[in-house]
C-alpha positions as CSV (number, residue, x, y, z in Angstrom):
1,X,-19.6,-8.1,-17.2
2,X,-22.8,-5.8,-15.6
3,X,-21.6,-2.1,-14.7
4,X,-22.4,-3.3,-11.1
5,X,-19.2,-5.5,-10.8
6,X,-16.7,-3.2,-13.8
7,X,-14.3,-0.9,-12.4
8,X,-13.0,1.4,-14.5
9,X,-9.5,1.0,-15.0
10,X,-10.3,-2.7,-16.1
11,X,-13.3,-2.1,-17.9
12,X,-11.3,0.7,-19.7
13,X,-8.9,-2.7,-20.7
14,X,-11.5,-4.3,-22.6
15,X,-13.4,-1.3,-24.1
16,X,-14.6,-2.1,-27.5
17,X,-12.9,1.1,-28.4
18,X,-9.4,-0.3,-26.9
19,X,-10.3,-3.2,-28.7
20,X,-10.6,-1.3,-32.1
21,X,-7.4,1.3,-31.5
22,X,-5.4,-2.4,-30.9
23,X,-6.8,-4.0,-34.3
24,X,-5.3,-0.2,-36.1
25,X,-1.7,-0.7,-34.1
26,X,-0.9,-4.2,-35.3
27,X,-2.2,-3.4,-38.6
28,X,-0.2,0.0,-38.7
29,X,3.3,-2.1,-36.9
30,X,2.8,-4.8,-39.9
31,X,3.2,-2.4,-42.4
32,X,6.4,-0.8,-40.5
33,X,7.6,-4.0,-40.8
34,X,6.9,-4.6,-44.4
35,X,8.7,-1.6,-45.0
36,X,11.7,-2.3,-43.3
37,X,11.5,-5.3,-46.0
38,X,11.6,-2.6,-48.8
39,X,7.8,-4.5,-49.9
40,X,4.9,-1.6,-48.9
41,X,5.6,1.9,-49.7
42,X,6.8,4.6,-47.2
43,X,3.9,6.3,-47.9
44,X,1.3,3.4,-47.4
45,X,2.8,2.8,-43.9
46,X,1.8,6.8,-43.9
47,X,-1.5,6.7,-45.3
48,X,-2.5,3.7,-42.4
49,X,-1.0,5.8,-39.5
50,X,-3.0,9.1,-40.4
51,X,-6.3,6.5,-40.4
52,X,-8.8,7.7,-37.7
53,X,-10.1,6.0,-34.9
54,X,-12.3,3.5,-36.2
55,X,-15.9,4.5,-35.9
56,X,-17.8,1.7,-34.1
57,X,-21.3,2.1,-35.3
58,X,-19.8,1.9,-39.2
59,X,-18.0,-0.9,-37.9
60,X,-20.5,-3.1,-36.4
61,X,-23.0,-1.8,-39.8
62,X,-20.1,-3.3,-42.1
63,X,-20.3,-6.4,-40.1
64,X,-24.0,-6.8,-41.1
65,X,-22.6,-7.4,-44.6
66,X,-19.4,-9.2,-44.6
67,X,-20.6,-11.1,-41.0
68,X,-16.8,-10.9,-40.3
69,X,-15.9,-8.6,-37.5
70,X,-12.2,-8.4,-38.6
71,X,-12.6,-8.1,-42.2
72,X,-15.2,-5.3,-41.3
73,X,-12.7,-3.2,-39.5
74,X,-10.3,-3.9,-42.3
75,X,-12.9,-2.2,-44.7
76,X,-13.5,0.4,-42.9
77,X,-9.6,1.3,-42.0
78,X,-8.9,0.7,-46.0
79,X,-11.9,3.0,-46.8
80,X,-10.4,5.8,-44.7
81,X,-6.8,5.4,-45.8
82,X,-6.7,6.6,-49.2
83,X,-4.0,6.2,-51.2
84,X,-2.0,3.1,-50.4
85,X,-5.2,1.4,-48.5
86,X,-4.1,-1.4,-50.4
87,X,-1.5,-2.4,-48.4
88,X,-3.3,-2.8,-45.2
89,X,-3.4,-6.6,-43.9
90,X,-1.1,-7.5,-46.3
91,X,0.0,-10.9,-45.8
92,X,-2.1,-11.2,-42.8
93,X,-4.7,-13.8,-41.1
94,X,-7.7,-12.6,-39.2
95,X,-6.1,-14.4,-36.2
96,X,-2.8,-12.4,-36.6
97,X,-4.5,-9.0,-35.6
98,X,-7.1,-10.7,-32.8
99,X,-4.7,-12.8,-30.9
100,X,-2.2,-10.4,-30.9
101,X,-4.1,-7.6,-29.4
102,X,-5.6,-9.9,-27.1
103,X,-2.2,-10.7,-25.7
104,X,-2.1,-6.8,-25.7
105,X,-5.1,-6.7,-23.7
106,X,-4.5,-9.8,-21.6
107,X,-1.1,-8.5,-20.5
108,X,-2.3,-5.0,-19.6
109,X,-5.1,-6.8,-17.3
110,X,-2.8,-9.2,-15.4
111,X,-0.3,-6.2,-14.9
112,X,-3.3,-4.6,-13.2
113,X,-4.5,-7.3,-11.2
114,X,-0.6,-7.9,-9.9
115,X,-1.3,-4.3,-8.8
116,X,-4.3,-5.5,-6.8
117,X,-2.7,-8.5,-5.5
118,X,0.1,-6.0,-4.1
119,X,-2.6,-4.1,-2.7
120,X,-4.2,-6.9,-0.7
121,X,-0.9,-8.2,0.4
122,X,-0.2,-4.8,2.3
123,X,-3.5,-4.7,3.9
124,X,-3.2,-8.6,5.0
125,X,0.5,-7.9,6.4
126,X,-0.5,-5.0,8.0
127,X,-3.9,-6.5,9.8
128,X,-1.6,-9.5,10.6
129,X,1.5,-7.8,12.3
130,X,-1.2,-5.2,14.2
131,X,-2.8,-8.8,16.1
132,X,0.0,-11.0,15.8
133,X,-0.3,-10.8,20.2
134,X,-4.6,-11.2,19.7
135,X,-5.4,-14.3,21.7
136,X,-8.0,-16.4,20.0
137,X,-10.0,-19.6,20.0
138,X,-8.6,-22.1,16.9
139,X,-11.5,-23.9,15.2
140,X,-11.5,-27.3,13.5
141,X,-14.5,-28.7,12.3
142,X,-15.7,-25.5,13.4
143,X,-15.2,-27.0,17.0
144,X,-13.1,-25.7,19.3
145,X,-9.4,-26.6,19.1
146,X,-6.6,-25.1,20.8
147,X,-5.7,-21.6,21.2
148,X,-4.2,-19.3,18.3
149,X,-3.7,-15.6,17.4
150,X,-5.9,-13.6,14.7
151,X,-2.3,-12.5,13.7
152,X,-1.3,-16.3,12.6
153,X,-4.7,-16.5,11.1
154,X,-3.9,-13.3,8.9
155,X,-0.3,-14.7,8.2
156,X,-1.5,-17.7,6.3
157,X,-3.4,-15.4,4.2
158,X,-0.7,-12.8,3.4
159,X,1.5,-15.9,2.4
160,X,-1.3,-17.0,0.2
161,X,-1.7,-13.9,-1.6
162,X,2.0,-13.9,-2.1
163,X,2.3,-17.0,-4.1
164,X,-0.5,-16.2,-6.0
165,X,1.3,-13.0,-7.4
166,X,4.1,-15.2,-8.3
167,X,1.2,-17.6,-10.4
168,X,0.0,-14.1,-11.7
169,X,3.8,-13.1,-12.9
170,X,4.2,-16.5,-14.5
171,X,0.8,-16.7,-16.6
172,X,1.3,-13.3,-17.1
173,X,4.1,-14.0,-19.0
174,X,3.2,-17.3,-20.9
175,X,-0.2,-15.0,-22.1
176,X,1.0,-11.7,-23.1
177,X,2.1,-13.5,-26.9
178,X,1.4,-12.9,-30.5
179,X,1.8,-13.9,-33.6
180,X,2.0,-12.6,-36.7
181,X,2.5,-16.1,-38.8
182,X,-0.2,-16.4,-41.3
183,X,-3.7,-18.7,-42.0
184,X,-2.1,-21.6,-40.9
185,X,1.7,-20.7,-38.5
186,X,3.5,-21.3,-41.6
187,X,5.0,-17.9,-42.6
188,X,3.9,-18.8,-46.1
189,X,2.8,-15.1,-46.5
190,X,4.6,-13.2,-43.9
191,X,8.2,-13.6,-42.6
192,X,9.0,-13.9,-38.6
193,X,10.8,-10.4,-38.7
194,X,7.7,-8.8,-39.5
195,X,5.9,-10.7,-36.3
196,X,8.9,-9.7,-34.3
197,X,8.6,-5.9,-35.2
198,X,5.1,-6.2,-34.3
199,X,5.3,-7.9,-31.1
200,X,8.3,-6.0,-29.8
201,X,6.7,-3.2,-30.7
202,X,3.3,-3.8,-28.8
203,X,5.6,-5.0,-25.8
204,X,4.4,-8.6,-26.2
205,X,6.0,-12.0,-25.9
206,X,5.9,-14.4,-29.7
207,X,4.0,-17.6,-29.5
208,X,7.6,-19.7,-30.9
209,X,5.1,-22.2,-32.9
210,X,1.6,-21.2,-33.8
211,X,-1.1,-22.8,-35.9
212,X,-3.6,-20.3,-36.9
213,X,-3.7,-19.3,-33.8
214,X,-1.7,-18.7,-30.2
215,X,-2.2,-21.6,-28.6
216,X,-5.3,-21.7,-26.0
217,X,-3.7,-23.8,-23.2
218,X,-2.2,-20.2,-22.3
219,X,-5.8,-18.8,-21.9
220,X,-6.4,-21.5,-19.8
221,X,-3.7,-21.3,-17.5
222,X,-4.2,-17.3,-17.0
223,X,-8.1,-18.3,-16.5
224,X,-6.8,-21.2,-13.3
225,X,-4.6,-18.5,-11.8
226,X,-7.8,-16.1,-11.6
227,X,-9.6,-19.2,-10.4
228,X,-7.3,-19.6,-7.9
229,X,-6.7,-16.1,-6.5
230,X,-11.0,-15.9,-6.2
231,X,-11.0,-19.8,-4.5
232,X,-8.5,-17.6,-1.9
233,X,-10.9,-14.8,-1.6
234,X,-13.7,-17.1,-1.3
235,X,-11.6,-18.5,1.7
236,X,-10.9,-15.2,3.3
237,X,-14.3,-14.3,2.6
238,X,-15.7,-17.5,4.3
239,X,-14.2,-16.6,7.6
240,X,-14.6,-13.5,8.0
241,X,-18.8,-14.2,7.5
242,X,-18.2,-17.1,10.2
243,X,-16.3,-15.1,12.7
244,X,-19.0,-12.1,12.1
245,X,-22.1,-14.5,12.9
246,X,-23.9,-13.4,15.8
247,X,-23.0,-16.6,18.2
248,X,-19.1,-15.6,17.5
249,X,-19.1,-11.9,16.8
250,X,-15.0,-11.6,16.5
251,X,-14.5,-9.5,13.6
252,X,-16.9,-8.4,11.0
253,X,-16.7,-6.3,7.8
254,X,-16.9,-2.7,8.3
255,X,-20.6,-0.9,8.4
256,X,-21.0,2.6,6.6
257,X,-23.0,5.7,8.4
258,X,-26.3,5.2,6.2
259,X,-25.8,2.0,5.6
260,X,-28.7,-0.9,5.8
261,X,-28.6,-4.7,6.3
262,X,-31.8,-5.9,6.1
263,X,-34.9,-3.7,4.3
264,X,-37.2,-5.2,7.4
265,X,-35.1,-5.7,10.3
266,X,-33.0,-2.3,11.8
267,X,-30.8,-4.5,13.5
268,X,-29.4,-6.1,10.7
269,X,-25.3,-5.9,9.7
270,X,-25.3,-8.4,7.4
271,X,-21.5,-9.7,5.8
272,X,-22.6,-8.5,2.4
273,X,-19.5,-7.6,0.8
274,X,-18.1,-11.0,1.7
275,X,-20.8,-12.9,0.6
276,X,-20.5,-11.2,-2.7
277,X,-16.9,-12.1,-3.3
278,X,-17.9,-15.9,-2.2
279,X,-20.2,-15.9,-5.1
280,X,-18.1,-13.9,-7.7
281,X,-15.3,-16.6,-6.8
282,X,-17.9,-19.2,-8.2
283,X,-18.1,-17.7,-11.7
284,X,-14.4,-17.4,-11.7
285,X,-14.1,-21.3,-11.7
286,X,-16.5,-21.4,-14.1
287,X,-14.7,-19.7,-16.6
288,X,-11.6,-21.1,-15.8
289,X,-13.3,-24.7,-16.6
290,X,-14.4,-22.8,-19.9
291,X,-10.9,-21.6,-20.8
292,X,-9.7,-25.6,-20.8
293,X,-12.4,-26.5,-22.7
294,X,-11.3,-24.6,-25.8
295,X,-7.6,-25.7,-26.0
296,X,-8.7,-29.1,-27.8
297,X,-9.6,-27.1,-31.2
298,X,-9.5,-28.8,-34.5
299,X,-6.5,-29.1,-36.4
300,X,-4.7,-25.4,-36.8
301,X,-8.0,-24.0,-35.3
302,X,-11.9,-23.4,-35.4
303,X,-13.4,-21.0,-33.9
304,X,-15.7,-22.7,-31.0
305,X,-13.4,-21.0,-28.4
306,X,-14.0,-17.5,-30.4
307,X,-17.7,-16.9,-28.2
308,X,-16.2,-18.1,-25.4
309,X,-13.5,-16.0,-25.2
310,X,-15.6,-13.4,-25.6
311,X,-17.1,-13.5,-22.5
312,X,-14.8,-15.5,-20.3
313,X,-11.4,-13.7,-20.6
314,X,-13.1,-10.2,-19.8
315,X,-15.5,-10.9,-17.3
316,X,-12.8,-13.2,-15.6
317,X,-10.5,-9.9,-15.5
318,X,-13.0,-7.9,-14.2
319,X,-15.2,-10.0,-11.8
320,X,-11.6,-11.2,-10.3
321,X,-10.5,-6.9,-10.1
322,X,-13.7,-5.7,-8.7
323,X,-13.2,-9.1,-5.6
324,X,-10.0,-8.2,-5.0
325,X,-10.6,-3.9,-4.5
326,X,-13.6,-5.4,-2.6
327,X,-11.7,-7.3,-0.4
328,X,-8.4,-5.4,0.1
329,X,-11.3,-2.6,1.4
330,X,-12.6,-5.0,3.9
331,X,-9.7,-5.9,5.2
332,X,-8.3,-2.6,5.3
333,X,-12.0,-1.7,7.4
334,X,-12.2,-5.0,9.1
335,X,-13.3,-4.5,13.0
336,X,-11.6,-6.9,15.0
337,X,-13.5,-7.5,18.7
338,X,-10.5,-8.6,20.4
339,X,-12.8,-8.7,23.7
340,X,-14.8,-10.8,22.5
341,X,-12.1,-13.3,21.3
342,X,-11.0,-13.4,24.6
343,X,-14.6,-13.8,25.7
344,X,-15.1,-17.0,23.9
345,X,-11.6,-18.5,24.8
346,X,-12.9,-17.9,28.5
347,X,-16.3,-19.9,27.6
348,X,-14.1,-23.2,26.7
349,X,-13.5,-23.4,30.6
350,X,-10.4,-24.8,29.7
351,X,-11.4,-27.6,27.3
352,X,-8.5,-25.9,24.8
353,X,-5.8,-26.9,26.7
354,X,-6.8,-30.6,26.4
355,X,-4.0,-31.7,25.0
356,X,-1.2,-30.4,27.4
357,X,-3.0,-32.3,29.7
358,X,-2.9,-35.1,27.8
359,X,0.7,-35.3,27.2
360,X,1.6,-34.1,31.0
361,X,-0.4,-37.7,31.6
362,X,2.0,-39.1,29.1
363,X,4.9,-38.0,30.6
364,X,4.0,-38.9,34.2
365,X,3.7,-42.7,33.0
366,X,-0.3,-43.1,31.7
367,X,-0.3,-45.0,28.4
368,X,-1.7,-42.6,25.8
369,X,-5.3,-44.5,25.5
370,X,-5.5,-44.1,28.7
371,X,-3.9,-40.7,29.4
372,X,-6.8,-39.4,26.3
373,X,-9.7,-41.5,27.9
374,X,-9.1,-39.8,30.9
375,X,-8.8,-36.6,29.4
């Protein structure tokens, strides 16, 4: 993801460098757990945890050669562990050490965007409860309806955001997994207490049956609950830009001192930050169609999902963070023209009360056909 839509805490998540320190912890935890087994040396398990950070540059310049990233960084850790370097990825797949610090990471990001959520939901109950008595026109079709209040409005939105934190909770859960089962899930090489030790030890959930890999249908499912919470933005987003056009004018986003709308025209307070979240909510369905498209992977795994990943899961974490710290601040900011709501109820000269009339017709003996035509 561009620097323009990274903030730092999440960005900080999927650092190369986090990325790296991950690879050394479940390489460092196997080996504690080889050495429970009485198999690798006290002092190999030593030897790895005394490794430095791994450099990046000598990383990536390993790659060149081996065209491998993981078997680079296992070169490099080796080269810098002396005696008992031997012993490092012992019994161990590529896939063991990537998936398992991507749960890791994964788990660290939804944790942080359940923070956000919480965030949002306190701005949204507190907008709601503060014009839960704001008379309103109600717009179907974008026609006039019947009256509401901006608070009911608002309330369907903090209930929203509330059930996508209990989505967020469960795929949280379901993605936060490792495994430390060898090439193929078979623990031909490695035995489950040494992928429990790991995984306990990182804080992570096992995947109970693996193939080569943890299975991608969680990726997918984390990637529809992002979807989901940017389709919700997009919706919050879309009327907030409707109720700030200049024919309505009941609520806008907030303006800063300094701040321009238009290069040209002075005038100009465009819904900018609302329009932005409309179109990062796009992208998030597009990954979220990517993520499904690389559970079906043949036989115990290939790696056609590997480039995808690569892009989708991060920028999916961070394009749905920076949307939601966007939006919680627009909320939070949002200038609600309660005049002018009662304004434009006026200007229906009654036409929103159409259907009390109707059914006082009803009641007084008019067929309904009749009782509406006359209406």
């Amino acid at each position: 993801m561009i620097p323009r839509y990274s903030l730092p805490e999440m960005a900080a998540i999927w650092s190369e460098p986090r990325k790296l320190e991950l690879w050394r912890q479940v390489e460092i935890a196997a080996l504690e757990g080889w050495n429970a087994l009485g198999v690798v040396p006290t002092e190999a398990v030593e030897a790895a945890r005394s490794t430095p950070e791994v450099d990046a540059d000598e990383w990536k310049a390993r790659e060149e050669i081996t065209h491998h990233d993981l078997a680079a960084f296992v070169d490099v850790m080796s080269a810098s562990a002396g005696d008992g370097a031997e012993w490092i990825h012992y019994g161990l797949t590529s896939s063991d050490v990537v998936d398992t610090s991507q749960g890791v990471m994964l788990g660290d990001a939804a944790a942080l965007l359940q923070r956000r959520l919480e965030a949002l939901f306190a701005a949204v109950k507190a907008k709601a409860v503060e014009h839960k008595d704001t008379p309103m026109v109600g717009r179907t079709h974008g026609i006039w309806a019947e009256p509401t209040t901006f608070g009911l409005k608002l309330a369907t939105w903090a209930f929203e955001v509330d059930r996508h934190r209990q989505r967020l909770s469960a795929a949280r859960e379901r993605v936060a997994v490792g495994k430390i089962s060898g090439a193929v899930g078979t623990y031909a090489h490695v035995p489950p207490s040494v992928e429990e030790h790991v995984c306990t030890s990182l804080g992570i959930g096992i995947e109970p049956a693996s193939s080569q890999i943890v299975q991608r249908d969680r990726h997918a499912e984390f990637l529809a609950v992002i979807a989901g919470i940017g389709a919700t933005l997009e919706r919050f987003a879309t009327e907030i830009r409707h109720l700030q056009r200049s024919e309505v004018g009941e609520a806008r986003e907030p303006f800063a001192a300094g701040q321009k709308g238009s290069s040209a025209m002075p005038h100009k307070r465009n819904p900018i930050r609302t329009e932005n979240v409309t179109g990062l909510a796009r992208l998030l369905r597009a990954y979220a169609g990517a993520g499904f498209e690389d559970v079906a992977l043949w036989h115990e795994r290939d790696i056609s999902h590997s480039s995808v990943e690569r892009v989708a899961l991060p920028d999916a974490c961070l394009a749905c963070d920076f949307s939601l710290v966007r939006m919680t601040k627009v909320i939070e900011g949002l200038v609600v023209d309660t005049k002018r709501m009662q304004e434009n109820l006026e200007a229906t000269r009654g036409l929103v009360y159409s259907q009390a009339v109707l059914l006082a017709l009803v009641t007084a003996g008019h067929s309904r056909d009749e009782a509406y035509r006359l209406v």
